[in-house]
C-alpha positions in Angstrom: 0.0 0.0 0.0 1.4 2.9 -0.8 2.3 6.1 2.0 -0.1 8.9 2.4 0.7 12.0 2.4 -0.6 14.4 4.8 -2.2 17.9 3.7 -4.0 20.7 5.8 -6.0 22.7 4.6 -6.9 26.3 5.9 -10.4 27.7 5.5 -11.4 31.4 6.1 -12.7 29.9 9.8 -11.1 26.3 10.0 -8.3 23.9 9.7 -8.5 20.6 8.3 -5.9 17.8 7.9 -6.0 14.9 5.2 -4.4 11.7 4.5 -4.4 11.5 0.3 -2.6 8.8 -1.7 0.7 9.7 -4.0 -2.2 9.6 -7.1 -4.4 12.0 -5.9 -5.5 14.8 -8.1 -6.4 18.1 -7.3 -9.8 17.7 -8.0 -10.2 14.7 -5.5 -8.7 16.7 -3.1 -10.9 20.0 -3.7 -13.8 17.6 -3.6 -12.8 16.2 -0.2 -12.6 19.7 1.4 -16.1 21.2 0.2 -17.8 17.7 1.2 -16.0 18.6 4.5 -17.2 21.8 5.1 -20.4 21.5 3.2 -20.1 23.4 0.4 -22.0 23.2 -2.5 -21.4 26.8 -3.8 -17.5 25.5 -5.2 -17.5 27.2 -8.8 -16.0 29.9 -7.1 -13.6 28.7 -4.8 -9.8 26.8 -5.9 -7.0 25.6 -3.4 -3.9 28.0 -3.1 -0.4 27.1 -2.3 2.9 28.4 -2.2 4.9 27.1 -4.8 8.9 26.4 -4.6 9.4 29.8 -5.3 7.5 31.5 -2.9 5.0 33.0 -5.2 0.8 32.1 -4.3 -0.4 29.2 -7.4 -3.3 27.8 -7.7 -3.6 23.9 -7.6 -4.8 22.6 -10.7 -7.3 20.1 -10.6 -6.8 17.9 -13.5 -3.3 17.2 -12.6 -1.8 14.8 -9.5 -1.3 17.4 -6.0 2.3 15.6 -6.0 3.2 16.4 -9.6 2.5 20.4 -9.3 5.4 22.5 -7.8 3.8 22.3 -3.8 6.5 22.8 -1.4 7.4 19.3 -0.5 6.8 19.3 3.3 4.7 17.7 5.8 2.0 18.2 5.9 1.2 19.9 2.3 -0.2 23.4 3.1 -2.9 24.8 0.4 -5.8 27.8 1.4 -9.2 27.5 0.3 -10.2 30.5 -0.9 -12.3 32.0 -3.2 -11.0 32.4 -6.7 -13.9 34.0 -8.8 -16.3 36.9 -7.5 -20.0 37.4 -8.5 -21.3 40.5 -10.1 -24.1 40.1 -8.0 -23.4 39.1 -4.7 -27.3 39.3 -3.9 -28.1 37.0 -6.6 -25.4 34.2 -7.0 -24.4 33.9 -3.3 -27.2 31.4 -2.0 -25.6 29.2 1.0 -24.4 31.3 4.1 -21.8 29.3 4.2 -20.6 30.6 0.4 -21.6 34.3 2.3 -19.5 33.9 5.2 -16.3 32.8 3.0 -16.9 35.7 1.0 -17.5 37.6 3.5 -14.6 36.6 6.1 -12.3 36.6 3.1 -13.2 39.9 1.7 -12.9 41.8 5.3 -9.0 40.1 5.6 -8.0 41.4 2.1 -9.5 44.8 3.8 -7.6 44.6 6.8 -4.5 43.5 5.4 -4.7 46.5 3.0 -4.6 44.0 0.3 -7.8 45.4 -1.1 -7.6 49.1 -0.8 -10.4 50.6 1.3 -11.4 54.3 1.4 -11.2 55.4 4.8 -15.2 56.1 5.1 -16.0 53.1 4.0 -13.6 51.2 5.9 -15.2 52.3 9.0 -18.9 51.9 7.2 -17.6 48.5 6.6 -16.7 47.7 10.6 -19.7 49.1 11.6 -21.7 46.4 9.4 -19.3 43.8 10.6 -20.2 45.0 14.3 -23.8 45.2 13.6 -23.9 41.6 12.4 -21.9 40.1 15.0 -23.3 42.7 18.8 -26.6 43.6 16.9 -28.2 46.3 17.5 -26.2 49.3 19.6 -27.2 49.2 23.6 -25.2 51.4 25.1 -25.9 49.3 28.6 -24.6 46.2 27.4 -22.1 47.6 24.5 -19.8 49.3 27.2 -16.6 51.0 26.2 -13.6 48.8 25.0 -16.2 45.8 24.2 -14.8 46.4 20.6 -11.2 46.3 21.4 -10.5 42.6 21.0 -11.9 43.1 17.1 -9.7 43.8 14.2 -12.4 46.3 12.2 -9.5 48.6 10.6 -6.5 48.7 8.2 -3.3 49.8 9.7 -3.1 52.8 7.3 -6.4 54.0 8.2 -6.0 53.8 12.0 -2.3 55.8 11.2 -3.8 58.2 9.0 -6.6 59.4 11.5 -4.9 60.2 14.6 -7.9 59.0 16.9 -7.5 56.8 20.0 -9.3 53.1 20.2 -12.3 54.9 22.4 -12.8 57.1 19.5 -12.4 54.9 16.8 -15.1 53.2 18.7 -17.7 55.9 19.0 -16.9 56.8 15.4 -17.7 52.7 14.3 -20.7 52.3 16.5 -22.1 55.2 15.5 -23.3 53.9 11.7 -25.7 51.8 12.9 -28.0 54.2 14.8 -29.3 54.6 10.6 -32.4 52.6 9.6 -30.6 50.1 7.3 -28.1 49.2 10.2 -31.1 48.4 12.8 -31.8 44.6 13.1 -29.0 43.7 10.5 -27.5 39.9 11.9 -24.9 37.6 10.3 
């Protein structure tokens, strides 16, 4: 019988580990991590990896895992992400679960400044991502500092408005006191 080769595989929100045989393909892998997590949305996701050179490639699924240039360590390291966007978000994202990989995925590109961000909206942006995981404002229960754990910012904008976390705070939960915020849930 021949060795398996161990993979993980890192979600926007998990970790998984695999056992696959020298012959797998990528496909057979691809189809073993959206059967995990439940996907059914996959025509826009692909699994990343670094290659031998360092630069991000995307495994191809016609073609063995072993056979494309992974880094050859244990276990093989790949990122499911997503690889195509919708037009319409509204229309062709049906499964939370395709919404939340979008959605976690999209807000670290953000944060990481790896999709630029205009200030303003950045901090629209936060106060949306606040909204949907607090709910509505309360300023009984929503004391000062219950945001400071939370990551809602790129560096650049936090650097480029001199404002301390207490005002970045006010200025974040402030957005949802509009109508379109109130009731709003992940």
């Amino acid at each position: 019988m021949p060795k398996t080769i161990s993979v993980r595989v890192t979600t926007m929100d998990a970790e998984l580990e695999f056992a696959i045989q020298p012959n797998t393909t990528g496909k057979q892998l691809f189809d073993q991590v959206v059967k995990t997590i439940g996907l059914r949305e996959v025509w826009f996701f692909g699994l990343q990896y670094q290659d031998t050179k360092g630069f991000s490639t995307w495994l191809k699924l016609n073609k063995k895992v072993t056979a494309q240039d992974v880094r050859k360590e244990s276990p093989l390291l790949f990122k499911f992400r997503a690889k195509f966007y919708p037009e319409d978000v509204s229309e062709e994202l049906i499964q939370e679960a395709t919404q939340r990989l979008f959605f976690l995925q999209v807000k670290e590109g953000i944060l990481n400044d790896d999709i630029y961000c205009p200030p303003e909206t950045a901090v629209l942006l936060a106060s949306y991502a606040v909204q949907a995981k607090y709910g509505d404002y309360n300023k009984d229960s929503h004391t000062t500092g219950y945001l400071s754990s939370d990551k809602l910012l790129p560096q650049r904008v936090l650097e480029q408005h001199k404002l301390n976390k207490e005002q970045w705070e006010e200025r974040i939960q402030v957005w949802p006191f509009t109508p379109e915020h109130k009731g709003m849930t992940l």
